[in-house]
N, C-alpha and C positions, 0 to 999 in steps of 0.2 A: 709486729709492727714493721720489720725488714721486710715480707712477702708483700702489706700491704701497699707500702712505700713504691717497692717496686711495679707492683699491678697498677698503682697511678701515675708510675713514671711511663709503663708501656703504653697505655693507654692517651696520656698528654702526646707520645712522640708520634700513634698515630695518627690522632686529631690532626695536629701540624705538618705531616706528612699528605693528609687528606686534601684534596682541592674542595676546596668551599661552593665554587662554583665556576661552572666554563664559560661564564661570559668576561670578558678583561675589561669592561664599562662599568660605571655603578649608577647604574636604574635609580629613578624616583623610589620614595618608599612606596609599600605595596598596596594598590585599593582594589577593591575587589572589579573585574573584570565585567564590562556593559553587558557580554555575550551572555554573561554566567548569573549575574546580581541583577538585572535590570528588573524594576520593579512593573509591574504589567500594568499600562495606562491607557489602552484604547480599547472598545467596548469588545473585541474579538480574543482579547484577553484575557479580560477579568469577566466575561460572560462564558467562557469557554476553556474554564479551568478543568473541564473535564478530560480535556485531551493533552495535559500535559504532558501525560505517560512518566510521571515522576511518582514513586511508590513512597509509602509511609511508613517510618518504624519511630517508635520512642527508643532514644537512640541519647545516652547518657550526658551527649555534648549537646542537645536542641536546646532551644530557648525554652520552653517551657518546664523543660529539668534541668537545668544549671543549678549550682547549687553556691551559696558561699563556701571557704572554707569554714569547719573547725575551729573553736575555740583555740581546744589544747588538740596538739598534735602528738603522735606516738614520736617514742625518742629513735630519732635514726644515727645514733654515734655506731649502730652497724651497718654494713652496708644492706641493702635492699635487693630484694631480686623478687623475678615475676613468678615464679613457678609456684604451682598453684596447690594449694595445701588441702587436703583430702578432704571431704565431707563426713561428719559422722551419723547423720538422718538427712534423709531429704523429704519433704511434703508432698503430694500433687501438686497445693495448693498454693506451694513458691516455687514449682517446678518451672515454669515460664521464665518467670524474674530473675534468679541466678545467675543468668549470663550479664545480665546487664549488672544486678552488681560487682559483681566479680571485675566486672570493666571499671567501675567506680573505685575499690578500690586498689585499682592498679594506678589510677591516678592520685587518687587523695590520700592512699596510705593506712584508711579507716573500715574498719569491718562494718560499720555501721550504714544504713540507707540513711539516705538525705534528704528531706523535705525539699521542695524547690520553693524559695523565696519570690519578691519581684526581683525581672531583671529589669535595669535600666539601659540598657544598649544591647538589645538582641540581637544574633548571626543574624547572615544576608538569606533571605528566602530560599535556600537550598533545601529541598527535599533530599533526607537520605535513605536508600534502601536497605534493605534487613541485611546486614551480615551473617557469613558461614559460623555460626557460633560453634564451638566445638561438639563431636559426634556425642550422642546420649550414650553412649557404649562408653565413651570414658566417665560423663557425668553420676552415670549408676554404677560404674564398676566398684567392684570393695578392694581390688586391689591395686597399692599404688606403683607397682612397677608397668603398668599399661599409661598411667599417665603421663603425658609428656612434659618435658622440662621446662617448656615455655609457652606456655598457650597463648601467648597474639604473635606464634608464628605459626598457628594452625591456618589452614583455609585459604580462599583467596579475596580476604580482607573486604572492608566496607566501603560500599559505593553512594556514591551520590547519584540523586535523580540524572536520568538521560540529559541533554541539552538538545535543544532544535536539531534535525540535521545530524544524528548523527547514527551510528550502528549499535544494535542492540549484542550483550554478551549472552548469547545462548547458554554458552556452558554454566555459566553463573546464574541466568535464570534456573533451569533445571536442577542443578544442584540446589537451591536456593526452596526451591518447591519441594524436592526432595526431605531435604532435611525438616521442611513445615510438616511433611505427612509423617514422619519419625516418630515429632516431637507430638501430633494429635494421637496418633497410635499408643502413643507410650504414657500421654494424659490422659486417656479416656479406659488403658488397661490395668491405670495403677489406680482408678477411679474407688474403687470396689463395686461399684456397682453396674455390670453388663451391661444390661437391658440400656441405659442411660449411655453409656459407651457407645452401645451400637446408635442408638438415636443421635449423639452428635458427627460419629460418621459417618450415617446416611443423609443427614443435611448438608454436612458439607460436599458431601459427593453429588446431592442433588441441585446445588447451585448453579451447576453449569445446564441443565437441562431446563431451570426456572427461566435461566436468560435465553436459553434459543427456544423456549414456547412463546415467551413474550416476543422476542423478534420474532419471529413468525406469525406472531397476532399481530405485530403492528404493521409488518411488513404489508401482507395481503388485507389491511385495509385499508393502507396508504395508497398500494396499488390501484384498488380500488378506487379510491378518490382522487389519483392522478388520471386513470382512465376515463370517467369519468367527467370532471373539468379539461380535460383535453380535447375528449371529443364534444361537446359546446362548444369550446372555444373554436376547435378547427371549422365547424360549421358556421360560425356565425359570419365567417366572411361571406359565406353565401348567401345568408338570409336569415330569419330567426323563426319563432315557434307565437303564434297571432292565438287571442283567447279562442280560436275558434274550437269547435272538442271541446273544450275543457283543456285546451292547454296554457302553453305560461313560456312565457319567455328564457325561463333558462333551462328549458329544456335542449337535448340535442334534436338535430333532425329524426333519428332514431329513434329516441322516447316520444316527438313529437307526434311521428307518425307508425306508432306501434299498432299493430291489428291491418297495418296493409300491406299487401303483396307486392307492390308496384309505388315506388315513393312517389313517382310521378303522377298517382291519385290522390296523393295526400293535401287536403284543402287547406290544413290548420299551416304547416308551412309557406311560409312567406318570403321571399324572393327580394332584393334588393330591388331590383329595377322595377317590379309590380308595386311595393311598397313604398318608390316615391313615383308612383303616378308614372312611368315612362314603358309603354306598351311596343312600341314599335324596334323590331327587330334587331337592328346596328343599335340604334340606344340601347335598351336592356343590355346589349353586350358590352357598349363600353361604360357603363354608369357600374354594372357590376367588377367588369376590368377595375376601374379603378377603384373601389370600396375594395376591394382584392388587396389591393397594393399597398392601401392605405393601413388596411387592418395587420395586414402579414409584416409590412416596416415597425408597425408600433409592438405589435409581439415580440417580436425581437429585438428592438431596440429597448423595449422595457427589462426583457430576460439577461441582457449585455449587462445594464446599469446595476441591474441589482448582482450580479456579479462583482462587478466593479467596487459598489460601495459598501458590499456587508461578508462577502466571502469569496477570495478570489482562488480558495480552492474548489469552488462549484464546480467552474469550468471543465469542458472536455469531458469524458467519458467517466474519467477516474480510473480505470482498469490498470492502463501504468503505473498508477501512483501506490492502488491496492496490492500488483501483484511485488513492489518496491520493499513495502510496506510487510506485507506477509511475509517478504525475504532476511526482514529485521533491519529496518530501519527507520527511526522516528521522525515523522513530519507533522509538527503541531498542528492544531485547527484543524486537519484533511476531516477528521473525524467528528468536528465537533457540531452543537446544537447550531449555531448560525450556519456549519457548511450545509446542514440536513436541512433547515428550514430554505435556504437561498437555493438548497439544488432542486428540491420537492417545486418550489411558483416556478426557479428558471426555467426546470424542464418540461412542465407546463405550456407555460409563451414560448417557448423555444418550438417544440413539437406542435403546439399549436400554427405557428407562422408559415407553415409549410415548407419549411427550408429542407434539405434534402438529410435529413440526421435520425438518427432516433434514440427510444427511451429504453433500450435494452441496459447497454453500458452501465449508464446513469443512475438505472435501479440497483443495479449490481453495491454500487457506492452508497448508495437509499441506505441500501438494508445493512452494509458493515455498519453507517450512522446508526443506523438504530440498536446494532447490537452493543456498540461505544457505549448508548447510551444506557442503558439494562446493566451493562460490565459495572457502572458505577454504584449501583447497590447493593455489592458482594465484593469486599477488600481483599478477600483470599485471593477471588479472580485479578480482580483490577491491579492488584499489586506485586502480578509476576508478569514479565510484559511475553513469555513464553506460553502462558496460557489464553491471555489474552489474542495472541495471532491464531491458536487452535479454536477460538470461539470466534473471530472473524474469516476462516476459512470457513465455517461452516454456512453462518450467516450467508454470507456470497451465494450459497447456493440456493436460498431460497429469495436471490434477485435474480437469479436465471428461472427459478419454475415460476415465479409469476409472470416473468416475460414472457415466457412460451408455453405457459399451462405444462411446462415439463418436470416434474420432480427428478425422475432419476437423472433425468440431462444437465437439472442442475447441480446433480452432485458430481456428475462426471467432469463438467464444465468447471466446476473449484479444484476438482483432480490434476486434470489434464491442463489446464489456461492459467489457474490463479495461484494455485496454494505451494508451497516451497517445502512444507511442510506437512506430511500427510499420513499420519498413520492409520491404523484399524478404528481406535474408535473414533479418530475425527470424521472417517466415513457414516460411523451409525448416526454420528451427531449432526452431519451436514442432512442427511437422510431425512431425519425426525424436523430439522428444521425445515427444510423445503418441503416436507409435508404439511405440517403445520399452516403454512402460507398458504400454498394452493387451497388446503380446504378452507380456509379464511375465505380465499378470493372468491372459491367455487360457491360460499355464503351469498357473498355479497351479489355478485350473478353482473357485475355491472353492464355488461350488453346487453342484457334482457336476451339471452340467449342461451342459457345452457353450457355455454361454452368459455374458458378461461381466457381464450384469447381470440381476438376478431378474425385472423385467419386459420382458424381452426378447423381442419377438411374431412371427409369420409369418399373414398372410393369405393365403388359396387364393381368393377372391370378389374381385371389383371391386365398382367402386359405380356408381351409375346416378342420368342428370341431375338429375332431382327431389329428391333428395338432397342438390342444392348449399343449396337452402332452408332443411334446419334445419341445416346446417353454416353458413352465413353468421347464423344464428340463436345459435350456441354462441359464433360470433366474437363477437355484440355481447352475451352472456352476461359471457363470459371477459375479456372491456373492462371492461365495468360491475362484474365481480368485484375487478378490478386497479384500480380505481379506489377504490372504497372499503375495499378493502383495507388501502389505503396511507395513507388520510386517519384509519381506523381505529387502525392499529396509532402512526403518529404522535401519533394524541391519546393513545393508552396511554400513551406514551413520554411525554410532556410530563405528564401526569400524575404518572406516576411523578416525576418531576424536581421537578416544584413543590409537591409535598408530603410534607414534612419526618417526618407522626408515620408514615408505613409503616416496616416493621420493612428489616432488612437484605435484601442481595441472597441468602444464603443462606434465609433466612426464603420470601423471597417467589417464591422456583423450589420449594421445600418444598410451600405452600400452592397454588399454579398445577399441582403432580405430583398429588396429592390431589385438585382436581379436574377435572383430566383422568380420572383412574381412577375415578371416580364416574360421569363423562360416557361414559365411552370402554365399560366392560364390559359394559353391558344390550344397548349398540347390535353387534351381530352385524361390523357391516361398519367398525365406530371402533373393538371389541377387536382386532383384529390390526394386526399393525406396516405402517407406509405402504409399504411397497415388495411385502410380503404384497397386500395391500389391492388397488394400483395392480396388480401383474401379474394377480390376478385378475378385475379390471374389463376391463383390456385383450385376455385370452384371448379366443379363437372357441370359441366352444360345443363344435362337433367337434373342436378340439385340444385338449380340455382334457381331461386323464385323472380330475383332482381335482378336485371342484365345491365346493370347502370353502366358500362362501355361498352357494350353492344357486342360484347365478343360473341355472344352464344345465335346471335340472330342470323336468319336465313339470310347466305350472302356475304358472314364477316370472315368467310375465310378466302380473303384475296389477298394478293398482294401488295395494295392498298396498307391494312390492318397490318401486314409483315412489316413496313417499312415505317409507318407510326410508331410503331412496336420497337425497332431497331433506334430509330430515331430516339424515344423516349429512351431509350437506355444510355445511349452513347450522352444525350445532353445530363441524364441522372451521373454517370461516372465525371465528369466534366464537374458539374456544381457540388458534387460529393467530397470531390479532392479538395475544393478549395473551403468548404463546409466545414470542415473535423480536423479543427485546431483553432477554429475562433475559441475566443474567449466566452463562451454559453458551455450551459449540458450539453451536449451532444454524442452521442452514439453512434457507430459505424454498420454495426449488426441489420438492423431494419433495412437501410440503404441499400448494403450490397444483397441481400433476399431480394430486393424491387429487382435491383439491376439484373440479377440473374434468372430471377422469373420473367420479365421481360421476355430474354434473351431467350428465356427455356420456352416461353409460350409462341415465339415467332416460331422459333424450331419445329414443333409442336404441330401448328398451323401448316407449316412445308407438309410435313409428314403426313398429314392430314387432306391437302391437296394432291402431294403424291396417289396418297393409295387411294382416292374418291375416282381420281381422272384415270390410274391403272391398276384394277383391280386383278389385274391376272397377271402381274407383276410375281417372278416368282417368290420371292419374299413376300409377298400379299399373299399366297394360299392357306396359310395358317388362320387367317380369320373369319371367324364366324359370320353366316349371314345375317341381314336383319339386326345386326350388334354393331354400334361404333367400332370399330378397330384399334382407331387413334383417340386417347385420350389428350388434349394440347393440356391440361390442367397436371396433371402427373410430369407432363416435363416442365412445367414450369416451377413446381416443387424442388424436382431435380438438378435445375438446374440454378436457385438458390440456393442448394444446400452447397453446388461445386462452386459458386462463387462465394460464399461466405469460407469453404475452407480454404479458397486463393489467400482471400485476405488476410484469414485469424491461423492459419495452418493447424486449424485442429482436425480431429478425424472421429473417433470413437464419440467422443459427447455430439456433434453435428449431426452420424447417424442416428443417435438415441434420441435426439431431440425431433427433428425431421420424423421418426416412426412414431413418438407420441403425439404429433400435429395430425399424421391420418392416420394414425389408428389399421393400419396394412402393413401386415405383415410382410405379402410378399412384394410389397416395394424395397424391405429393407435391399436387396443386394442392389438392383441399381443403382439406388443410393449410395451404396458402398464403394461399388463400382467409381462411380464419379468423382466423390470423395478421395476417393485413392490417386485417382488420374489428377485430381486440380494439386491435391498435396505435392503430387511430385512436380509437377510443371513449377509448380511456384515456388518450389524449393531452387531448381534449375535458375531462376532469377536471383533471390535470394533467400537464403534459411531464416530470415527470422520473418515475423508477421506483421501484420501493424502493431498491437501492440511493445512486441519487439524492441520494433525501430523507432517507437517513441521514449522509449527507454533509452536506448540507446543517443537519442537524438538530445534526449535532458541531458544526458548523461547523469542516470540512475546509478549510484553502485549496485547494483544488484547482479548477483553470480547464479545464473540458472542452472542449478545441482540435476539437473535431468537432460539440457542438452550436451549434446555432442561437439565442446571447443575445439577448436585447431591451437594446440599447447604446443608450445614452443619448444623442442627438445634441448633445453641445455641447463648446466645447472642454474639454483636459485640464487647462487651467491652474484650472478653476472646483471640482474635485477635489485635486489636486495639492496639500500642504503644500507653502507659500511659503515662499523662503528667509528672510524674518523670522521663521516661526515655526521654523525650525531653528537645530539645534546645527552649527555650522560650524567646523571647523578652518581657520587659516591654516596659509601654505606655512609661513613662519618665525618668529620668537620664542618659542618652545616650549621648554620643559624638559620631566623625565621626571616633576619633582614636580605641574606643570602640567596636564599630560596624563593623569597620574595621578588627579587632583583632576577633573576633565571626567568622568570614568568612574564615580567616586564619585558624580559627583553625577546625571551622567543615567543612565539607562539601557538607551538607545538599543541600536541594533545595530547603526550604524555611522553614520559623519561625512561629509560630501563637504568637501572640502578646496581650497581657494581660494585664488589668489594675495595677496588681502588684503583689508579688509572695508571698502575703497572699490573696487576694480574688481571682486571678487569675480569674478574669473575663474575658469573650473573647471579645477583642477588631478589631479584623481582621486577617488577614493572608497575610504575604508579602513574594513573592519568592524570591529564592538567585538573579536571574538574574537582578531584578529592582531595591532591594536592592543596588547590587556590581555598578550599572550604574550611580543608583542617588550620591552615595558618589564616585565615581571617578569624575565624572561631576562637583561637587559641589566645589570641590579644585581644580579644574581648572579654567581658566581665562572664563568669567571676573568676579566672584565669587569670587576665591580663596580664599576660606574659610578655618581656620587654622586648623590644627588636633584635639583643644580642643574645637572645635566649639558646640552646643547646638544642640541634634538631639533630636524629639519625634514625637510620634504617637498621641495624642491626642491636641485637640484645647487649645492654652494656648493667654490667650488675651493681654496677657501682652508680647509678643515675638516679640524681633523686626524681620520683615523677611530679616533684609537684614545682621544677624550676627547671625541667627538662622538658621537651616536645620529640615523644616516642611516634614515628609513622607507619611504623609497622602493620600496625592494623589497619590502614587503608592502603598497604600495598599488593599490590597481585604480586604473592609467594611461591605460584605454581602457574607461571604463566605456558604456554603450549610452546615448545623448543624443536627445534628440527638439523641435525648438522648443516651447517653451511656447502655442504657438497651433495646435498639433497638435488634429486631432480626438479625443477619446476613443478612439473605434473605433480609431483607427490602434494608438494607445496597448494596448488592450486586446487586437489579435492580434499585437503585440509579446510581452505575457506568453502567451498562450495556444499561439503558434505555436514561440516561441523558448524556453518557461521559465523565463523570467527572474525575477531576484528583486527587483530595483527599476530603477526609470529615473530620468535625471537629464534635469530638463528647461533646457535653455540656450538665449537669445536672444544671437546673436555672440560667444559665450563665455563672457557671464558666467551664471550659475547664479542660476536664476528659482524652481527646486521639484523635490520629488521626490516620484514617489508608488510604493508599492511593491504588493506579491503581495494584501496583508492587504486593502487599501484598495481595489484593483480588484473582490477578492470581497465586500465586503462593498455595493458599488456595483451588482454584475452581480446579486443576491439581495436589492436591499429591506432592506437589515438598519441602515440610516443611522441610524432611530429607537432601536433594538436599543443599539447600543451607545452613542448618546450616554447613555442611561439609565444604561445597566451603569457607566459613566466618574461617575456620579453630578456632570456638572457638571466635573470636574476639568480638564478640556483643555478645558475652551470654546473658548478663543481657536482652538484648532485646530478642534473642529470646524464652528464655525459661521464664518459670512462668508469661506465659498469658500476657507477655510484648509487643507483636504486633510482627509479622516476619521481618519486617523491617522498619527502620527510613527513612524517606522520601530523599531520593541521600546519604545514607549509603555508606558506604564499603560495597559489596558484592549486589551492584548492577549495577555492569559489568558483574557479569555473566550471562551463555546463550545467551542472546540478541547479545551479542559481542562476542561470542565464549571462554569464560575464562578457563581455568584447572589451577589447583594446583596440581607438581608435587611434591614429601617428600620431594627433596632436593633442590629445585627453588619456587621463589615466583613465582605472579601469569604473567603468560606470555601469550600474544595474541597468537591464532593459525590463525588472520586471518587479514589482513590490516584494515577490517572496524572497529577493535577494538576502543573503546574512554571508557576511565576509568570512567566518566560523569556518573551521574544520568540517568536514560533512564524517569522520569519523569521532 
């Protein structure tokens, strides 16, 4: 009775020693938090519960298994402790279940499983994900000195679903997968029965190629069916399809007048200005002018609204948001069934309006929707969000091979542009999926052509050396294009932002359609739609049956044609820039190909009138008589592919793509050639690309683990939030009302937790969200455990658990540590290589700082300035004097990501619906 007496005297003195909590206020009592509990009430919500990204475990505290107490309880006049007592058989057949009671009764003290009753007051709609339950190597072992003395201080503890907005735990997914494949291995090998074994194996393993056949089946008939109603739609501004033939009205010009060589024969098409009776020449052209204007405003302004009203993550390309996303970070809805349906019509009337955009991007986003959507019929998948990003990297590549009838471009294109994450087999798997599609689309044939995509080309000519001269001459065109391009369309962007009197985003894609249609009809080669446009700059004279802009006719190579040519381009970069950031689908991919085939087909034409007028030019002796020399169509390829890698700075997937459009082999080096020349040019401007610097411009956290940062050399302790300026939990003296009151008053998005606030040892790290779940959970039935109740983070053996609140199990035990006199650098390909969402920095144990995802990005971009502004001052203490740039879900991290400004005389006001004041960690 002496030893006991005194183990509760040590134990009371350091309860009372402990600080309860670091706030010196006392907070309302605790209700659970809007950010975290709110219940989902608008149709983008509760229609689109698939894109939660919240995973499901039956999880012994859910409402659906709560349980009363026990009648009769075991007598505890001993003390109690967790350590967990041997097994002497175990089943297959409760091999699963185990873990979960073993948690039960660590709570309720009873060996027995509990029926679950009604509850009458269920937890707040928190989804929780699977906990690291202890390794099966201790579960089967026969002996007990392997097992450990405490098992819920195994692992790193139980999480709650993601929240909007915030960063995904790689290490915890993987591990979390890991130990699923264990536990199926080790159930299907104690099964007795092999053959059975192997068959629940190979299903499970076969799940993930079930969901990328079906994306890929729906992928290439979706495409299908946007190509499709796009090209209708783009035609009908011209005219429509009259029963004559046996046609029909919703047909395109194409379908309409299929079997002629010359559309200009074609009788059954019907013409605006013929079909209201207006024959004479200026009329026809402005009764059609204006049905132009009329039709091209209403597509876009329809494509705006339904953006606006049903999903306002349609807009824009999505490539930022995907490659954000891939990097592990959760943005509800991006993915879900209203963003697929709203981006599938908007990009439709968008592309149809003739606005200067296109449906590359857009598809890209298409086809992760669809594989979102497939991910939800297989919970193994859908409820690790780690594998989940390895089935949307792959996805993505088969919205590149139906853009471009490219398979392997599109799997380079997820490689090189998108995926953050890329190992062996997510190659075989993006592979088989972009396969998959293409031969869908190649089904469907929708051009009535043979070919997957309308500018799809074949060369008969090679090219000849002197020729490398203006091809290395388009390269540094196609640089220079890409470069001011992006510096361009960025200042649009930032304009638009910091000026408050422009009208709304439907207003201002309305007034941007209107003049584009003003710009786009006089000009012969800006009236038709970009992929129109593009496959007829890239044809060969002699393959070309239609000459719809009269490139190939005898006489079009003057310089007349040059300066149309040039002209069309400069007015396409002009309306492009201010095009791709409306609030529509839109695409930058299609655009810059016009612009640079333009540029590449004037070139082209030079070169062309050069060697015609001087044929004994010595660089002319190389060509054959009787043979073209000059092909203008090969440079205008060429010089697409060097203006799209200005813009997107890619290189490898651009040339694999580009060689599967002609089918020529030996174009690949010129293309290479240029390629290489626009890379570097537009690196000289700036190193990142468009998408990039839309990233950048959100202010995405996203840490791109393959470029090349300029890191700061110094240590990480000079960035790092000091432990004085943090919110710290101790291991003991806590109650729920305590804990409670902390939450109220900061917040943070999560605590690192110490053995007490003179050694301040590190004990773990527990986020706000499991924190806020376990103590709501805890006072509720059949718990209901009173406000003064007993909370701690460390093993106390003397605690009853069924009038105590143990946190243990939902704290990160094995959080990732680095000494505080770490370099940066080291610091920084910690997050970049591993995805991490913070680091805890310790000297011998005790805990020095932590600096998290926000703070590394905001260090690796220059933006130090940026936000102390935005903070107007508020956290000084943190950010200045080497305090760390920010506290982990601080004030003043809503901005960028959520679009924030502070104007002098208004607090901080969203400019944008996706707004949430939330931590974005």
């Amino acid at each position: 009775m002496s030893s006991t007496s005194a183990l509760n005297n040590r134990i009371n003195n350091d309860y009372s020693n402990s600080s309860s909590s670091t706030s010196t206020s006392q907070p309302p009592r605790f209700t659970p938090s809007s950010s975290s509990y709110n219940k989902n009430t608008n149709r983008n919500d509760t229609d689109d519960d698939d894109e939660l990204d919240l995973l499901n475990d039956h999880d012994p505290l859910s409402s659906n298994q709560q349980q009363q107490l026990p009648q009769s309880t075991p007598d505890l006049t001993s003390p109690l402790s967790f350590k967990r007592r041997h097994k002497q058989s175990s089943s297959a057949s409760n091999f699963l279940s185990q873990s979960s009671r073993r948690l039960l009764n660590a709570f309720t003290g009873n060996r027995a499983s509990l029926d679950n009753p009604s509850n009458s007051n269920p937890p707040p709609p928190t989804t929780r994900l699977n906990y690291i339950p202890d390794s099966p190597r201790h579960r089967l072992s026969k002996d007990n000195s392997t097992l450990p003395h405490d098992w819920l201080a195994e692992g790193p503890g139980r999480r709650v679903g993601y929240e909007d907005l915030t960063a995904i735990d790689w290490i915890f997914e993987y591990t979390k997968e890991r130990q699923r494949q264990r536990t199926l291995l080790s159930r299907t090998a104690s099964s007795g029965l092999p053959l059975l074994g192997y068959l629940q194996r190979f299903l499970d393993a076969s799940q993930v190629w079930i969901v990328l056949i079906l994306t890929g089946i729906a992928v290439g008939a979706l495409t299908a069916g946007i190509d499709v109603t796009t090209d209708w739609l783009g035609d009908i501004k011209y005219g429509f399809c009259s029963t004559v033939d046996g046609g029909a009205f919703y047909l395109s010009k194409t379908a309409c007048c299929y079997g002629y060589d010359e559309m200009s024969k074609c009788s059954g098409w019907k013409t605006w200005g013929n079909a209201m009776g207006v024959f004479n020449g200026a009329g026809v052209w402005f009764v059609e002018y204006a049905v132009y204007l009329v039709m091209a405003f209403g597509f876009a302004t329809a494509a705006a609204m339904l953006v606006r009203e049903y999903a306002v993550y349609a807009k824009h390309s999505g490539i930022p948001e995907i490659k954000t996303v891939l990097g592990g970070f959760i943005i509800r809805r991006f993915l879900g069934v209203w963003t697929l349906i709203t981006k599938s019509l908007g990009l439709v009337l968008a592309v149809a309006s003739g606005m200067w955009l296109g449906k590359e991007g857009p598809l890209v986003h298409v086809a992760c929707c669809c594989a979102n959507l497939f991910i939800k019929l297989f919970p193994n998948i859908n409820n690790n969000e780690a594998r989940k990003r390895e089935v949307l990297s792959a996805a993505a590549a088969s919205g590149i091979s139906v853009t471009f009838g490219s398979p392997i471009g599109g799997v380079l294109f997820s490689l090189e542009q998108l995926s953050y994450y890329f190992p062996d087999k997510t190659m075989w798997q993006s592979f088989v999926c972009a396969m998959t599609a293409a031969v869908v689309l190649q089904a469907f044939d929708p051009f009535r052509s043979g070919k997957l995509v309308m500018y799809q080309v074949t060369y008969s000519t090679g090219w000849h050396g002197f020729e490398l001269i203006p091809y290395i001459l388009l390269g540094f065109l196609g640089g220079i294009y890409g470069g001011f391009f992006i510096k361009a369309n960025m200042w649009v962007a930032r304009w638009r932002n910091s000026n408050s009197w422009l009208p709304g985003p439907v207003v201002q894609v309305a007034v941007v359609a209107i003049l584009t249609g003003l710009l786009n009809y006089p000009n012969d080669y800006m009236r038709a739609q970009c992929s129109d446009l593009v496959s007829n700059l890239f044809s060969e004279c002699s393959k070309l049956a239609d000459d719809q802009f009269g490139l190939c006719k005898t006489g079009a190579a003057t310089a007349g044609t040059i300066i149309l040519l040039i002209f069309a381009a400069v007015l396409g970069f002009f309306l492009s820039a201010i095009t791709f950031g409306l609030q529509i689908p839109a695409g930058i991919i299609l655009p810059s190909m016009a612009i640079g085939a333009l540029t590449g087909r004037a070139v082209g034409i030079i070169m062309e009138i050069w060697q015609h007028n001087h044929p004994g030019f010595i660089a002319f002796r190389s060509c054959e008589q009787d043979v073209p020399c000059i092909t203008p169509g090969t440079y205008a390829i060429i010089g697409a592919a060097a203006a799209l890698a200005g813009v997107t700075r890619m290189t490898v997937s651009i040339v694999v793509i580009m060689f599967e459009l002609t089918g020529a082999l030996t174009y690949v080096l010129p293309i290479m050639v240029a390629v290489m020349i626009s890379k570097w040019v537009g690196d000289a401007f700036s190193r990142r690309g468009i998408y990039e610097s839309w990233i950048h411009f959100s202010e995405y956290p996203y840490l791109d683990n393959s470029e090349e940062m300029v890191v700061p050399d110094i240590p990480a302790s000079q960035i790092m939030t000091r432990i004085e300026d943090l919110v710290v939990l101790t291991a003991t003296g806590h109650t729920i009302a305590s804990l409670s009151a902390v939450l109220d008053a900061h917040s943070y998005r999560g605590f690192p937790v110490v053995s007490d606030p003179r050694d301040a040892i590190l004990l773990g790290y527990i986020s706000r969200a499991e924190l806020a779940y376990i103590l709501h959970t805890s006072t509720q039935a059949p718990r209901s455990l009173p406000p003064e109740t007993e909370a701690f983070f460390t093993h106390q053996p003397l605690a009853d658990p069924r009038t105590t609140l143990d946190l243990r199990q939902w704290m990160d035990q094995t959080p990732l540590t680095l000494p505080s006199r770490s370099r940066l650098h080291l610091a920084v390909s910690y997050f970049q290589k591993l995805g991490l969402r913070y680091v805890l920095f310790v000297d011998r144990g005790v805990l020095q700082g932590l600096l998290t995802k926000k703070d590394v990005w905001y260090v690796l971009n220059g933006a130090e300035e940026t936000r102390r502004t935005a903070r107007g001052g508020a956290t000084g203490a943190v950010v200045g004097g080497g305090g760390g740039l920010a506290r982990e879900g601080g004030e003043g991290e809503s901005e960028g990501l959520l679009g924030v400004q502070r104007d002098d005389d208004e607090d901080l006001e969203p400019i944008s619906p996706l707004v949430d004041r939330g931590s974005i960690l």
